[in-house]
C-alpha positions as CSV (number, residue, x, y, z in Angstrom):
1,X,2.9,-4.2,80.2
2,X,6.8,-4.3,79.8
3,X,8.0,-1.2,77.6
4,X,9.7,-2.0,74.6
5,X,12.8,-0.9,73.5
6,X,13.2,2.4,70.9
7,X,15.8,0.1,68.6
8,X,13.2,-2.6,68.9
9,X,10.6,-0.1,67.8
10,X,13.1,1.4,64.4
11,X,14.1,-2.4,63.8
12,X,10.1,-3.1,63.9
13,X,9.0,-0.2,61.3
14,X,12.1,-1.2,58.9
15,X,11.7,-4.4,59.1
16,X,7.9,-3.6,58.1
17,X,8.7,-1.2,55.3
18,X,10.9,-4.2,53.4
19,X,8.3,-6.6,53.9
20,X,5.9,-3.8,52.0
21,X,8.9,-2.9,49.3
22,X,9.5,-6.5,49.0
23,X,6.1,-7.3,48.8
24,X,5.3,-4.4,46.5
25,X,8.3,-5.6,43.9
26,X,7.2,-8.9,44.1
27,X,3.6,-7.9,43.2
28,X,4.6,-5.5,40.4
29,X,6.9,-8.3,39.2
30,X,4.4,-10.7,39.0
31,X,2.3,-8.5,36.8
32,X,4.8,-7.6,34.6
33,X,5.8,-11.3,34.4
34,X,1.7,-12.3,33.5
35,X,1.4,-9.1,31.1
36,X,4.9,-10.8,29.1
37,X,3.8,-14.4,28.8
38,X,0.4,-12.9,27.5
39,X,2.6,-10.2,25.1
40,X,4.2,-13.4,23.7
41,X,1.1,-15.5,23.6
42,X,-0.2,-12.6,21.1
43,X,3.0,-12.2,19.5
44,X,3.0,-15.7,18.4
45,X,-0.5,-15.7,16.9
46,X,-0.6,-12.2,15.3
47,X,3.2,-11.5,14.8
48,X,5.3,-14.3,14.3
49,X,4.3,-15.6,10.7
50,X,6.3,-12.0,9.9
51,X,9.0,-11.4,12.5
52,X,9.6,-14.7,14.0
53,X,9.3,-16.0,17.6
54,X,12.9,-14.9,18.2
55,X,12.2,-11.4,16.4
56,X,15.5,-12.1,13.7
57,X,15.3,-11.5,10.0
58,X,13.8,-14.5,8.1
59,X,13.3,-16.7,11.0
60,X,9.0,-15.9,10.0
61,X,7.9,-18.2,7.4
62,X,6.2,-15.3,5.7
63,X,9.3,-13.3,6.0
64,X,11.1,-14.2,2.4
65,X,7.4,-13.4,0.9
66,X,6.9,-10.1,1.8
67,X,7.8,-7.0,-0.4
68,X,10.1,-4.4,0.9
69,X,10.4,-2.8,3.2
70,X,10.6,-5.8,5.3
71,X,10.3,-6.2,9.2
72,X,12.8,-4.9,11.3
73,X,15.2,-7.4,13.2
74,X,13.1,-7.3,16.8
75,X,16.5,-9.2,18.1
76,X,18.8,-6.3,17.5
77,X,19.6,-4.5,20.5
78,X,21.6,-1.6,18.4
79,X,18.0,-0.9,16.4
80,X,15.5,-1.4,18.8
81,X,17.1,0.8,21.9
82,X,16.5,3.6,19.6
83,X,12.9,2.8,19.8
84,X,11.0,4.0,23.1
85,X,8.4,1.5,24.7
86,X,5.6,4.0,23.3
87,X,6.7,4.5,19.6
88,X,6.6,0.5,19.6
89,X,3.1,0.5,20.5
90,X,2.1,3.5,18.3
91,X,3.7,1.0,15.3
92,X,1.2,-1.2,16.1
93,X,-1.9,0.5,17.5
94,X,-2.6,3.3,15.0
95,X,-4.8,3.8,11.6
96,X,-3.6,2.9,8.5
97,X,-2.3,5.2,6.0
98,X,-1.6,5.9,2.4
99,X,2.2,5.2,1.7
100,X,2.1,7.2,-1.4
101,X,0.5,10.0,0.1
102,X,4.0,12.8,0.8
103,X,2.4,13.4,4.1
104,X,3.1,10.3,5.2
105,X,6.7,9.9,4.0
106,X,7.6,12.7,5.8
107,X,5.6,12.1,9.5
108,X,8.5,11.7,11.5
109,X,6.1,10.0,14.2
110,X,4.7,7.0,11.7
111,X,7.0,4.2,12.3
112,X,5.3,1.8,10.4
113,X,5.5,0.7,6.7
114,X,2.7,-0.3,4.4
115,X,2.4,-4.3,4.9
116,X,2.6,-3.8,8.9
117,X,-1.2,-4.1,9.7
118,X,-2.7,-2.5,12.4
119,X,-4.1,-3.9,15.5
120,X,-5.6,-0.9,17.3
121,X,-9.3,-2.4,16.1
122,X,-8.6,-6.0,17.2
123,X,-7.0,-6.1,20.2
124,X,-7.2,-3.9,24.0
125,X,-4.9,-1.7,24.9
126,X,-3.0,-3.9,27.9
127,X,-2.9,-6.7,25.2
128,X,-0.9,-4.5,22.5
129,X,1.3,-3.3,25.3
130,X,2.0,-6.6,26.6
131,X,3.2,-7.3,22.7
132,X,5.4,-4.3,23.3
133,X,6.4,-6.2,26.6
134,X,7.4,-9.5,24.6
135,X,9.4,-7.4,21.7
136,X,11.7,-6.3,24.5
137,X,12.7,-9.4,26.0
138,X,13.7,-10.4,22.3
139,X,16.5,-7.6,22.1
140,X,17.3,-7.8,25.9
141,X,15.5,-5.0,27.4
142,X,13.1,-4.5,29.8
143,X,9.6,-2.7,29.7
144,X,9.5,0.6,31.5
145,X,6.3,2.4,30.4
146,X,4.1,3.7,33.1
147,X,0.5,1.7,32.4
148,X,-1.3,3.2,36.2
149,X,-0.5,6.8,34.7
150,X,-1.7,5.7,31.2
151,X,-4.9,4.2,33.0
152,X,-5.1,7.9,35.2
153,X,-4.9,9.8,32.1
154,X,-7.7,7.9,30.0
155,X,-9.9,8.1,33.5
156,X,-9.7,12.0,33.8
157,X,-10.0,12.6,30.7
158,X,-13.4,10.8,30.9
159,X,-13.9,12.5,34.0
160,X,-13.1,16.0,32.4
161,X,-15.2,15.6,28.9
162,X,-18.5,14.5,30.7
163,X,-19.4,17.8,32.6
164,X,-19.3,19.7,29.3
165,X,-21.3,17.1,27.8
166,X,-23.6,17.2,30.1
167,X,-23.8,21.0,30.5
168,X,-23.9,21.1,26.6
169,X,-27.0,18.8,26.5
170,X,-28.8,20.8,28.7
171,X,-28.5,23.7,27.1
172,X,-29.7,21.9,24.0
173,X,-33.0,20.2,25.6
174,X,-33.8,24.0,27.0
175,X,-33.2,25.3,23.5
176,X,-35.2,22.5,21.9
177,X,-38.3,23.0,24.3
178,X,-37.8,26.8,23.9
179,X,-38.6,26.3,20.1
180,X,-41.5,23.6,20.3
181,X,-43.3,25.6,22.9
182,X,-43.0,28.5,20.1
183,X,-44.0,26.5,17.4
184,X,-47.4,24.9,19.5
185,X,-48.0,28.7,20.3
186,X,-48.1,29.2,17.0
187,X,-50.1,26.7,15.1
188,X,-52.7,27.5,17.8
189,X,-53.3,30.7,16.1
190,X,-53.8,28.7,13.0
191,X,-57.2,27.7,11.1
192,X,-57.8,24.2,10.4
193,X,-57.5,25.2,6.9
194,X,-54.3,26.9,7.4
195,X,-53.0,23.8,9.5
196,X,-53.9,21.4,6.1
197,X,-51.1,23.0,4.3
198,X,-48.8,24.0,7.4
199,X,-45.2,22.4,7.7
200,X,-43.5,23.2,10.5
201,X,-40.1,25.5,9.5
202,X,-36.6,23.3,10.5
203,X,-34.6,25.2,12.4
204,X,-31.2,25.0,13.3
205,X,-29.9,25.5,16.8
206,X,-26.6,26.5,17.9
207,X,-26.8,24.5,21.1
208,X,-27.2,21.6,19.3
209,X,-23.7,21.4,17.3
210,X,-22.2,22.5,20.8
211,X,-23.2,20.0,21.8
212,X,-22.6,17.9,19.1
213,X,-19.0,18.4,19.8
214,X,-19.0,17.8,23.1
215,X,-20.9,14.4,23.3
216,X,-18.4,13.3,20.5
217,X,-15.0,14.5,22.6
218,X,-17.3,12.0,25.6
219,X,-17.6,8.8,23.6
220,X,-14.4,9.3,22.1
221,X,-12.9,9.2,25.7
222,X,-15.5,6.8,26.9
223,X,-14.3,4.3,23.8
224,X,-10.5,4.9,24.8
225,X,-11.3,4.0,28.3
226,X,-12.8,0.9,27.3
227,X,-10.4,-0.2,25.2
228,X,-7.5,-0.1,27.4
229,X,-8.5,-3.2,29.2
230,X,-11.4,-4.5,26.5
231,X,-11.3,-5.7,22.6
232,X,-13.5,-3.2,20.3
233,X,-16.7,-5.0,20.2
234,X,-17.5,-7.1,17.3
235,X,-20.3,-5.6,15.6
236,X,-22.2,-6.9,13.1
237,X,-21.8,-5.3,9.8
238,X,-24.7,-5.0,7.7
239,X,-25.2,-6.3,4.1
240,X,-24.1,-3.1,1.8
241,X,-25.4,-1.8,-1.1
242,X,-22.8,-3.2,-3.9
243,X,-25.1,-2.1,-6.6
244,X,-23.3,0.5,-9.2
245,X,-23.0,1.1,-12.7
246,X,-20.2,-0.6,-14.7
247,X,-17.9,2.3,-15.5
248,X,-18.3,3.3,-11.9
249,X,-17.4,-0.3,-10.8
250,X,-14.4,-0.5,-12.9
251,X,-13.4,3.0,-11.7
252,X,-13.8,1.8,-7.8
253,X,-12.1,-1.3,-8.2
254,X,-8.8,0.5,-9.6
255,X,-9.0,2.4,-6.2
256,X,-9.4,-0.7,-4.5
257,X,-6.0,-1.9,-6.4
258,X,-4.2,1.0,-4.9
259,X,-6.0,0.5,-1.3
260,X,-4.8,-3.1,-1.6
261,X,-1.2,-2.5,-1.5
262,X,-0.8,1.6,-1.0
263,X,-3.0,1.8,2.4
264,X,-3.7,-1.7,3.5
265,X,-0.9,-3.7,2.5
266,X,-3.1,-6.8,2.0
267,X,0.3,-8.3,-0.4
268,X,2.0,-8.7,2.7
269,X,-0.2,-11.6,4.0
270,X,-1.9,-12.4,0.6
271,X,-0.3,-13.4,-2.9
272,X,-2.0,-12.6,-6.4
273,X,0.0,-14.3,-9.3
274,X,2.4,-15.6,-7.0
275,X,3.2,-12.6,-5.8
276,X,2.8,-11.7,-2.0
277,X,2.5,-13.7,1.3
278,X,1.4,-16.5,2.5
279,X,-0.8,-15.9,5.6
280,X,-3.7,-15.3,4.1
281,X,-5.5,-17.5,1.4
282,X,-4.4,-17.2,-2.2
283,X,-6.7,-14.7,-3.7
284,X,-5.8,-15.1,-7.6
285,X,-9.7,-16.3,-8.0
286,X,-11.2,-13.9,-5.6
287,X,-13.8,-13.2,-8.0
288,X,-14.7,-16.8,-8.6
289,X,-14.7,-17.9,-5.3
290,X,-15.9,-15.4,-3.0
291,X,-19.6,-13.3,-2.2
292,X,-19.2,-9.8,-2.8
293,X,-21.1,-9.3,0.7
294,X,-19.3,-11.8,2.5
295,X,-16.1,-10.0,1.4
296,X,-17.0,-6.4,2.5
297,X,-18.2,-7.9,5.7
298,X,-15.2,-9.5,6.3
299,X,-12.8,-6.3,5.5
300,X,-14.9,-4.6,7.4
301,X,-14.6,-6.5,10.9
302,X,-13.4,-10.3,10.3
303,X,-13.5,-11.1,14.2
304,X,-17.0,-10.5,13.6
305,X,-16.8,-13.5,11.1
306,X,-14.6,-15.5,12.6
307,X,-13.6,-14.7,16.3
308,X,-9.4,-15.9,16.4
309,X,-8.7,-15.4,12.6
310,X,-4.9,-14.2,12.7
311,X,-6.6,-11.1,9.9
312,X,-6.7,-7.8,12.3
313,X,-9.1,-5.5,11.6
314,X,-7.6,-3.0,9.3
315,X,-10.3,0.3,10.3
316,X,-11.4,0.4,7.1
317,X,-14.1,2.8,6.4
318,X,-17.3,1.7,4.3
319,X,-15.7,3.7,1.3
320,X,-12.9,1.8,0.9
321,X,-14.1,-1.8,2.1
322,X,-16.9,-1.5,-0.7
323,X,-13.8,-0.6,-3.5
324,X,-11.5,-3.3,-1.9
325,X,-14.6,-5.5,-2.6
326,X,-15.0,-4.6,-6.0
327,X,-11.0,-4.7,-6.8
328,X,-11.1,-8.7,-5.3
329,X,-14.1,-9.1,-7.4
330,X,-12.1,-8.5,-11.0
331,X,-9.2,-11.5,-9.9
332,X,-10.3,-14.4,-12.1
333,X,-7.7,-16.1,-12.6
334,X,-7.4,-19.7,-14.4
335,X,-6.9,-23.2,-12.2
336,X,-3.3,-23.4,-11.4
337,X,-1.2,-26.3,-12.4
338,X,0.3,-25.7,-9.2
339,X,-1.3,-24.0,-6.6
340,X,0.5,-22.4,-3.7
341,X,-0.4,-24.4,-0.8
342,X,-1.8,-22.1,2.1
343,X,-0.3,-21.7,5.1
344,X,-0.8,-24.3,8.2
């Protein structure tokens, strides 16, 4: 066999290491490409009615009904540089909170404002970040965040939270044996008279809220792992119990007024009395129009409902669906003259 030349052999490897950078960029670049179009895909059904497809002021055509504050100028370079990729995604993938509430106003870490809805129970992880992907293109920058690391970090912390778990249950099923052998022991010393009025003592083991803690810090991790690449599954929600005494009712549904615009800023894509947006239906005669049950299933998960519905779900706990419910149940209204047609 002829022997090849050393500078044949350097020009070989280099010439192999571009074909891997090249190939490598081109790869990377294709995924960042696919996770854009998809960002905008999203952006255009959950986003737009607000901000616009081009991201400026007003360009929405729910933009001119929405109550201030209203939503930042996505097209602005000067404003949105001062964002990082990750404070854009925490806007949009986080649990909604009480505006009035001091705590609030002062968390230098909540970007959002009151009639931005949240998205963290509708949509994955990849899918919010590919919205966060989209939003840059709009002001002229390019998405930098690190998803492989973010993917690494929700994998070990899996990986770390299910040894303790594990170790924590077992000390819990010994524990739990430990006591039911003692208990058996006992009633065996028992009459049969004695046994007639026996009941067994409940006792309270340490091991078990170790545990406790443990399996919670699992799922939690096992839940965030899921939804990095996975929608929160639509689960049914059960009928409630809507039944309550009148003063109680009335007292709930004045909660539910605050929780409407306060926590949940349901004005920005609803109008009552003219007053609000114009993504959602008009909801003057909520309490004509609507089932109580059918309206606290639907706060509580409308994917569940109605798979592509533009409405995200909110997180809202069973609390406060069930005093939104009885707030929408009080709006009576007369027939308009005129009625607001809903959005297309």
């Amino acid at each position: 066999m002829k022997p090849v030349a050393s500078g044949n052999v350097a020009r070989t490897k280099l010439n192999g290491i571009a074909i891997v950078v090249v190939a490598s960029l081109f790869f990377f670049g294709c995924a960042g490409d696919e996770r854009t179009a998809k960002g905008k895909k999203h952006y255009n059904h959950y986003c737009s009615h607000c901000h616009g497809e081009s991201g400026q002021q007003g360009d929405g055509f729910n933009w001119e009904r929405m109550p201030d504050p209203r939503p930042k100028n996505l097209a602005s370079n000067a404003e949105m540089s001062t964002f990082s990729d990750k404070e854009i995604f925490d806007t949009i993938y986080r649990d909604m909170r009480d505006w009035e509430d001091p705590k609030v106003l002062d968390d230098e870490n909540y970007f959002a404002v009151p009639t931005m809805p949240t998205f963290k129970y509708t949509l994955s992880e990849q899918e919010i970040w590919g919205i966060v992907a989209h939003v840059r293109t709009l002001h002229g920058m390019s998405f930098t965040y690190d998803l492989d690391a973010r993917q690494k970090e929700l994998e070990e912390a899996l990986q770390a939270a299910r040894p303790d778990m594990e170790a924590t249950q077992t000390a819990y099923d010994a524990a739990t044996e430990k006591v039911e052998a003692a208990q058996e022991a006992y009633e065996e010393t028992l009459t049969d008279e004695q046994l007639d009025d026996y009941e067994p003592e409940e006792i309270s083991l340490p091991e078990e809220a170790v545990f406790l803690i443990a399996n919670e810090k699992f799922e939690n991790a096992k839940t965030a792992l899921e939804n990095f690449s996975k929608r929160p599954k639509r689960t049914r929600i059960k009928s409630p119990d809507l039944t309550i005494s009148e003063g109680e009712r009335a007292k709930q549904a004045a909660l539910g007024k605050k929780l409407y615009t306060d926590t949940y800023g349901c004005n920005g894509c609803h109008s009552i009395n003219d007053v609000g947006g114009l993504v959602g239906p008009v909801l003057d005669r909520a309490g004509f129009r609507l089932n109580d049950t059918w309206v606290y299933r639907w706060i509580r998960n409308p994917q569940a409902m109605k798979k592509h519905t533009r409405m995200p779900n909110l997180g809202t706990s069973d609390a406060d669906a069930k005093a939104l419910t009885y707030y929408l149940g009080t709006l009576r209204a007369p027939i308009p003259e005129n009625p607001i047609p809903e959005a297309g």
